[in-house]
C-alpha positions in Angstrom: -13.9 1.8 -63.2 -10.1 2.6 -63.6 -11.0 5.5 -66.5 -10.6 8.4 -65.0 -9.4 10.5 -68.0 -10.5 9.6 -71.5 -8.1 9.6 -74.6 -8.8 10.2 -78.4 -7.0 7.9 -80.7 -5.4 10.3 -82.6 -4.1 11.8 -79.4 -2.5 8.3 -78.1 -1.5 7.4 -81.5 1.0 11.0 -81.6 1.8 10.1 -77.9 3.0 6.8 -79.2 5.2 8.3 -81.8 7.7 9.0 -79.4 8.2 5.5 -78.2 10.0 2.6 -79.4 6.7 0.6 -79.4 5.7 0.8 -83.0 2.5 1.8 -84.5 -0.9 1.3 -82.4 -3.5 -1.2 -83.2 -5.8 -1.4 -80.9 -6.5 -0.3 -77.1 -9.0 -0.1 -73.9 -10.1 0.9 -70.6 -8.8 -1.4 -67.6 -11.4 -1.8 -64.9 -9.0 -2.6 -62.2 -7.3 0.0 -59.7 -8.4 2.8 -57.9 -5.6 5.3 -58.1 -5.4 5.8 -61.7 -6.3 6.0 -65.4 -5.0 2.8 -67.2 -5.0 1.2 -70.8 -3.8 -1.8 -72.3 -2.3 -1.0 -75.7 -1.4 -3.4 -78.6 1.1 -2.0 -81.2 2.5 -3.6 -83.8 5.7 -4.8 -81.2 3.5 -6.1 -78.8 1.2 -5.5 -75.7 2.3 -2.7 -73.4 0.0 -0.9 -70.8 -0.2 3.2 -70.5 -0.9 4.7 -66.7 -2.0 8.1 -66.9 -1.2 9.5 -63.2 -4.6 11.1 -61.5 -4.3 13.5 -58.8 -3.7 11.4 -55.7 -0.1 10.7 -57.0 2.2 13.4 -56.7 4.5 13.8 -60.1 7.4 14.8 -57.6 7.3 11.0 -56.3 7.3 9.6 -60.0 11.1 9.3 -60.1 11.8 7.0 -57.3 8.4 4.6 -58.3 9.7 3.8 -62.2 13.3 3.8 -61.0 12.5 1.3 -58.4 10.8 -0.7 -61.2 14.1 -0.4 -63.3 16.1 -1.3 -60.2 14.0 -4.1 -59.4 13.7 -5.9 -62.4 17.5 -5.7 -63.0 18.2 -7.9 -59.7 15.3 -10.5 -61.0 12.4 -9.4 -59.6 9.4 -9.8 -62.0 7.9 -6.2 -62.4 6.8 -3.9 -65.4 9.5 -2.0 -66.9 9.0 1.7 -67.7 9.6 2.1 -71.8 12.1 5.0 -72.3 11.0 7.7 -75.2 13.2 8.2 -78.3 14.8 11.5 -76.4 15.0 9.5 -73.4 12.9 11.0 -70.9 10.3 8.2 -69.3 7.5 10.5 -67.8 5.4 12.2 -70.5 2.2 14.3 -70.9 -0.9 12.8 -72.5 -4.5 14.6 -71.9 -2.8 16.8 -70.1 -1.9 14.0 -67.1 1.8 12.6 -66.5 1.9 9.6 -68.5 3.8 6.3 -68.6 4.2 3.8 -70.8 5.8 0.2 -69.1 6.0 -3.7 -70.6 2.9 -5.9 -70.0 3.2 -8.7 -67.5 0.9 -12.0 -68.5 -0.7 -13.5 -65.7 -3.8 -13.6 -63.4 -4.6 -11.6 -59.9 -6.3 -14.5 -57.7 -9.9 -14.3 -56.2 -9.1 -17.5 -54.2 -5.2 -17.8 -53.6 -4.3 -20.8 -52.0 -1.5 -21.9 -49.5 0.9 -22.7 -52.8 -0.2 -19.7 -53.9 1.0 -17.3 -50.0 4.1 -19.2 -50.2 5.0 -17.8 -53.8 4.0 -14.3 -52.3 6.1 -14.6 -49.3 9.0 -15.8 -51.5 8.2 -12.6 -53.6 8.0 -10.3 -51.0 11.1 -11.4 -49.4 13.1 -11.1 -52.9 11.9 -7.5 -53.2 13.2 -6.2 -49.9 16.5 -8.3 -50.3 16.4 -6.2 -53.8 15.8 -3.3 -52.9 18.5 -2.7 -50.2 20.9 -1.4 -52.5 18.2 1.5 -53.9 19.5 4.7 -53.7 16.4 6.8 -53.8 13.8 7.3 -50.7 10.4 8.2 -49.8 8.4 8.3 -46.8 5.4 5.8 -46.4 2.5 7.9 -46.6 0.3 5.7 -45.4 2.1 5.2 -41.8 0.9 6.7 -38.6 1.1 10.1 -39.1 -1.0 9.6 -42.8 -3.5 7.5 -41.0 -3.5 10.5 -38.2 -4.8 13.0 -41.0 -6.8 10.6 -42.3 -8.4 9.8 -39.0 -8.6 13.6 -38.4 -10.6 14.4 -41.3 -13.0 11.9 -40.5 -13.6 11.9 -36.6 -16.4 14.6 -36.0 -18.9 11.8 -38.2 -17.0 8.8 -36.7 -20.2 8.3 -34.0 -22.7 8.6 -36.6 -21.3 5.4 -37.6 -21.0 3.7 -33.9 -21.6 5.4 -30.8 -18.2 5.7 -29.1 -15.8 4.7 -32.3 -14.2 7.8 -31.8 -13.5 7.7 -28.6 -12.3 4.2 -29.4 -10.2 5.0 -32.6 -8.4 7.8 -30.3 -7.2 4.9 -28.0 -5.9 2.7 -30.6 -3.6 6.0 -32.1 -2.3 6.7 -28.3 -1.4 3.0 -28.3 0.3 3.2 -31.8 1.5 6.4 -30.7 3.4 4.8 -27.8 3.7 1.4 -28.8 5.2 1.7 -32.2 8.5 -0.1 -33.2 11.5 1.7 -34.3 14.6 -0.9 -34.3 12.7 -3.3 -36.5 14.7 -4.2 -39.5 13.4 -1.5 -42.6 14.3 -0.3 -46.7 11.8 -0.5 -49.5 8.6 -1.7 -49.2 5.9 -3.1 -51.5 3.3 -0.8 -49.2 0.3 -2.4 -51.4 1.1 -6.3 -52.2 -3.0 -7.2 -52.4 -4.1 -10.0 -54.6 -4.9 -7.7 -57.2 -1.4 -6.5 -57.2 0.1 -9.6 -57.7 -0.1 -12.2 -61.0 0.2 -15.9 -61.8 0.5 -18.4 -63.8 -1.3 -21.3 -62.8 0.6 -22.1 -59.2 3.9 -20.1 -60.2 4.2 -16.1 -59.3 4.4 -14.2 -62.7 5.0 -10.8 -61.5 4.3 -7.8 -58.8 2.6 -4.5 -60.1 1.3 -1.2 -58.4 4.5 0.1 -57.0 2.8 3.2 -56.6 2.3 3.2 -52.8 6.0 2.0 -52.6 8.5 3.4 -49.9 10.8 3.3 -47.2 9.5 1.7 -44.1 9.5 -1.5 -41.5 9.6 -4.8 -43.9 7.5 -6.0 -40.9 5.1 -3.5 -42.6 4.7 -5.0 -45.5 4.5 -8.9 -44.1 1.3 -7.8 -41.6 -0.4 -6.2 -45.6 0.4 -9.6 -46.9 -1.0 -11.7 -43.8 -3.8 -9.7 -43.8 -4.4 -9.6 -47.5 -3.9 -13.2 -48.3 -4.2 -15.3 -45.3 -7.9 -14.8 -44.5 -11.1 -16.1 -45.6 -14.5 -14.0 -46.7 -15.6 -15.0 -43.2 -13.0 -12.9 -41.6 -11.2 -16.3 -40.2 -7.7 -16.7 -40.5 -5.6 -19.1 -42.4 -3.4 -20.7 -40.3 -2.3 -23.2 -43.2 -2.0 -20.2 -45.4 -0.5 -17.9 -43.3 2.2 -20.5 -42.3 3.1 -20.7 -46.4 3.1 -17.6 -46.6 6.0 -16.9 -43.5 7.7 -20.0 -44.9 8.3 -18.5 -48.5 9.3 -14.9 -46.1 13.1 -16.5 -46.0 
């Protein structure tokens, strides 16, 4: 469940009040997403969702995700757009988390994407980092080597209650990282998180890209290998070749 921090009515209806989004009528709980506390809303303009920021994102780093929205979706890529409050700040405070209010995409995340389906993402994908060239804020990735390193370190002591030996082997993988890793591959923003449930359509036709929250700078070949492995195999753990293939194709 994506409810991390509950909110009264009355307190979301006052939130609202100073928004350009009219009067509320109705809202709930969204079950999807791990990171934070989210909330479709219907007002009497229309459908919006609320994101109340937990803990694990950093208010500092707020700025360059909704202005990357902005910046995206005024070169054509389909995104939410943050709403902007009467005073116009965009970042406000409700039950006592940062709070957001953006436009609501219509669509559908896909259980069982097809190859139709990869080739919209790659086309997607590649339309992001062609838009986001010209973005003039920056952040690191997280979630590169030196994020999975802490990660890695925090867990290791238990690592051989899980298999003997894993962390001896997980040690040999980060030397090879370590030495291996490029640095002249072509880089800007990145997605960071493009998973299926990240991602919306209509029927066969890509409807929009959500969850910039892991967004960043960093190797666009980065963000293809999330999407190959995200999209192009099966529950058995196979890969696609067909779908991987679409995928590459729409990459252009």
């Amino acid at each position: 469940m994506a409810v991390y921090t509950d909110v009264a009515e009355g307190e979301l209806g006052a939130f609202l009040k100073h928004y350009p989004v009219g009067d509320l009528l109705s809202y709930k709980g969204i079950a999807e997403g791990t990171e934070n506390s989210n909330f479709l809303l219907h007002t009497s303009s229309g459908s919006y969702i609320l994101t109340l920021y937990e803990k694990r994102v950093e208010r500092a780093d707020l700025p360059f995700f909704l202005g990357l929205m902005g910046h995206l979706a005024y070169k054509g890529v389909s995104c939410p757009l943050p709403v902007t409050a009467h005073d116009g700040s965009v970042i406000g405070t409700l039950a006592g988390r940062p709070a957001v209010i953006i436009t609501f995409l219509e669509g559908l995340s896909l259980r069982r994407p097809t190859a139709t389906h990869c080739a919209e993402v790659g086309k997607a994908l590649a339309q992001l980092h062609l838009a986001g060239a010209d973005f003039s804020m920056t952040r690191p990735n997280a979630l590169a080597i030196d994020g999975w390193r802490k990660l890695w370190d925090a867990a290791r002591d238990r690592a051989d209650e899980v298999e003997p030996g894993l962390a001896a082997e997980v040690d040999a993988d980060f030397a090879d990282f370590e030495r291996n890793w490029p640095k002249d591959l072509p880089q800007g923003i990145i997605h960071a998180d493009l998973f299926p449930d990240n991602v919306f359509f209509l029927g066969e036709k890509l409807s929009g890209l959500i969850d910039f929250y892991f967004a960043c700078d960093d190797l666009y070949a980065y963000d293809v290998a999330t999407c190959l492995n995200a999209w192009c195999f099966e529950k058995d753990f196979s890969f696609n070749l067909t779908k991987g293939k679409a995928l590459l194709a729409g990459y252009k």
